[in-house]
C-alpha positions, 0 to 999 in steps of 0.5 A: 785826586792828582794821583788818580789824575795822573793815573788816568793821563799815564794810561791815556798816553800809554794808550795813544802810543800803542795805537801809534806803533799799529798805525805805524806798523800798517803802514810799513805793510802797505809800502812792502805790499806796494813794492812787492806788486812792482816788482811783480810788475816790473818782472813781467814787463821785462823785455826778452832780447833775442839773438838772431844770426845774419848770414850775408853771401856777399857785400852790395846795395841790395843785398845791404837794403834787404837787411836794412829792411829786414832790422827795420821791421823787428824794430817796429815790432818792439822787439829787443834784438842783439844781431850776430852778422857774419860776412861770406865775400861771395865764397861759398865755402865761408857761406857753409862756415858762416852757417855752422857758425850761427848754428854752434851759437845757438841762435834763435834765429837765422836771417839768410840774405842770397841764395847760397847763404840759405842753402848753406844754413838750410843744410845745416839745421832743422830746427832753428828757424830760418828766414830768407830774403834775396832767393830768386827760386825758394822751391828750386834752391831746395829750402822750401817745399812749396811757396804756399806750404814751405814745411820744414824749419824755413820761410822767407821772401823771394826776390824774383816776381814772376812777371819781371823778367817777362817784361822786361824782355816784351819791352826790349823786344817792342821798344828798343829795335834789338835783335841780341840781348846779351847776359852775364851771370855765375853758372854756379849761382842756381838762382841766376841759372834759373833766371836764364831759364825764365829768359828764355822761354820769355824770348820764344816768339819774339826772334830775340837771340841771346849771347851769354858769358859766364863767370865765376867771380866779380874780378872776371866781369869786366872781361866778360861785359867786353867780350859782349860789344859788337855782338849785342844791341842791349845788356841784360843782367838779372840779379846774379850776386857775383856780377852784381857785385861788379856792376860797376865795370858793365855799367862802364863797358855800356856807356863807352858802346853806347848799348843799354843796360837793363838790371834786375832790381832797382838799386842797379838802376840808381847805381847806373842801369837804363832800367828795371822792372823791379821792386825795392829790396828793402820791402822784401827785406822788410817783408821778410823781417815780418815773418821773423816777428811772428816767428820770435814774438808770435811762436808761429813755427815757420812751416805755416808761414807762406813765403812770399813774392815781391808784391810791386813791380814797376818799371824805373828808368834812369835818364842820366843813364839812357843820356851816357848809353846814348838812348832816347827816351820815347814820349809813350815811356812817359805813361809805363815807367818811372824816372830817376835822374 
C-alpha cells in the first residue's frame, strides 16, 4: 500500500510539473506574440524626417517673417523636418549657386523666398518640388503658367495683392495734396519692374507724376532717396528687395524733409514707414508652407496646387512716423486705416 501510495503521489507530481512547463511555455509565446505587435506598431508610427532647402535672396524683416510663417505651418502639421538654409546677400549669382546646391543635395523640397531665388532654383530643377513665397509676379517671373494652373514642378504665394498698389496711389492722390510721387527700386529686380508698370497705369487719370531712381545695390539708396528731396511731395517704395534692405536710410532721408513715406508691406511701416496697404508676410509665408504640407504629407504634385495672392490687405499707419515726417493725421483716416505707434 505505501509503495502503491507512493507511486500514485510520483505520477501526480510528475503530472503537475509537465502541466507547469506548458503553462509556462504559453505564456513565454503570449509576451513574444506582444513584443512582436510592438514592434510592428512602433515601426509603423515611425516619423519620416523630411529635408527641405530654403533659398533665401537676401536677409530682412519680411523676408525673415516669410520663413518664420512658412516653418511655422510644417510644424502644425506634424511633420518631422531638417532644414538646409542657405543665404544669397542679394547677389544673384550666389542666388543660382544656392540653387545648384540644394538640387545636388537632393533635397525633398525647395522653399524659394524672393523672386531671384525662385527663378535660380526654377532653372535648375524640374522635378524637386519647389514652393515660393515673396514673388510679387509668379507668371510674369516665368515660375508658373498661370496662377490657377501653375504646371510644372512649382507653386507658392505672391506677395503683391492686386489691389494694393492701386490703393495706395487713390489714397496719395485724394488725401495727401501731392502732385510728385517719388520711387526708388532695382531695374534688374523683375518683380519690383512689374510694380512700376502696376504704378502707373494706377497713376493715369489722377495728374500724379512719377520721378524714379534706380539702383543696383543697398549701398546706393541713400544717394538715391536724396536725390528725391525737392523734386517730390511723397515717397513710395514698393517691395523691391534691394531698397528694402536699406530702408533705413529712406526712412532718414523722409523724416529730415519731412516728406511721407508709404511702403509696400507692413514690416516696412513698423521699421518706420507712414503707411502700407498691406498684409503680413508671415501669412504668406505661412500660406506658402500649407501647400509644402500637402506636397510632403499629402503626395499632391505641385502643378495641381494653385498659387495664391494674399488674402488681407489693409491699410496701416504709423503715427510715430507721420509725427517725424511732419504728417497730420486726418479724422476721416480713423474709419480706413489701422494704427501702430
Amino acid at each position: 500500500m505505501r509503495k502503491g501510495s507512493l507511486s500514485v503521489l510520483t505520477l501526480l507530481l510528475a503530472l503537475m510539473m509537465v502541466l507547469a512547463a506548458c503553462g509556462s511555455n504559453n505564456d513565454s509565446e503570449d509576451e513574444t506574440t506582444g513584443d512582436s505587435d510592438n514592434t510592428a506598431e512602433n515601426g509603423e508610427q515611425e516619423e519620416i524626417t523630411y529635408e527641405v532647402g530654403i533659398s533665401l535672396f537676401v536677409d530682412h524683416p519680411s523676408l525673415n517673417a516669410a520663413e518664420e510663417g512658412f516653418k511655422k505651418a510644417l510644424e502644425d502639421a506634424g511633420l518631422k523636418v531638417e532644414y538646409n538654409k542657405q543665404n544669397a546677400q542679394a547677389d544673384p549669382n550666389t542666388a543660382k549657386t544656392i540653387a545648384q546646391n540644394l538640387v545636388n543635395a537632393g533635397v525633398d523640397l525647395i522653399f524659394a523666398n524672393a523672386t531671384p531665388s525662385a527663378q535660380a532654383v526654377v532653372s535648375e530643377t524640374d522635378s524637386i518640388p519647389v514652393v515660393f513665397t515673396s514673388v510679387t509676379d509668379p507668371v510674369g517671373a516665368e515660375l508658373v503658367d498661370s496662377m490657377e494652373s501653375p504646371g510644372g514642378n512649382v507653386t507658392g504665394t505672391a506677395d503683391m495683392h492686386p489691389d494694393a498698389i492701386p490703393n495706395t496711389v487713390q489714397f496719395i492722390a485724394e488725401q495727401m495734396e501731392a502732385k510728385t510721387i517719388g520711387t526708388i527700386y532695382n531695374a534688374g529686380e523683375q518683380n519690383s519692374v512689374k510694380q512700376i508698370e502696376v504704378m502707373k497705369e494706377a497713376m493715369e487719370g489722377t495728374g500724379l507724376e512719377l520721378v524714379e531712381k534706380t539702383v543696383a545695390n543697398t549701398s546706393e539708396v541713400k544717394q538715391a532717396a536724396d536725390s528725391l528731396v525737392g523734386d517730390v511731395d511723397v515717397i513710395f517704395i514698393v517691395t523691391d528687395n534691394t531698397v528694402v534692405n536699406g530702408l533705413e536710410a529712406v526712412i532718414s532721408v523722409a523724416e529730415e524733409n519731412d516728406i511721407p513715406l508709404f511702403v509696400g508691406e507692413l514690416d516696412s511701416v513698423a521699421r518706420g514707414g507712414f503707411a502700407a496697404y498691406g498684409f503680413d508676410y508671415y501669412d504668406i509665408g505661412y500660406e506658402a508652407g500649407q501647400l509644402a504640407v500637402q506636397i510632403l504629407k499629402d503626395g499632391k504634385d505641385p502643378s495641381e496646387l494653385p498659387a495664391q495672392y494674399p488674402q488681407n490687405l489693409k491699410l496701416v499707419i504709423n503715427k510715430t512716423a507721420a509725427e517725424a515726417m511732419g504728417i497730420e493725421l486726418k479724422s476721416e483716416w480713423d474709419d480706413m486705416a489701422e494704427y501702430i505707434e
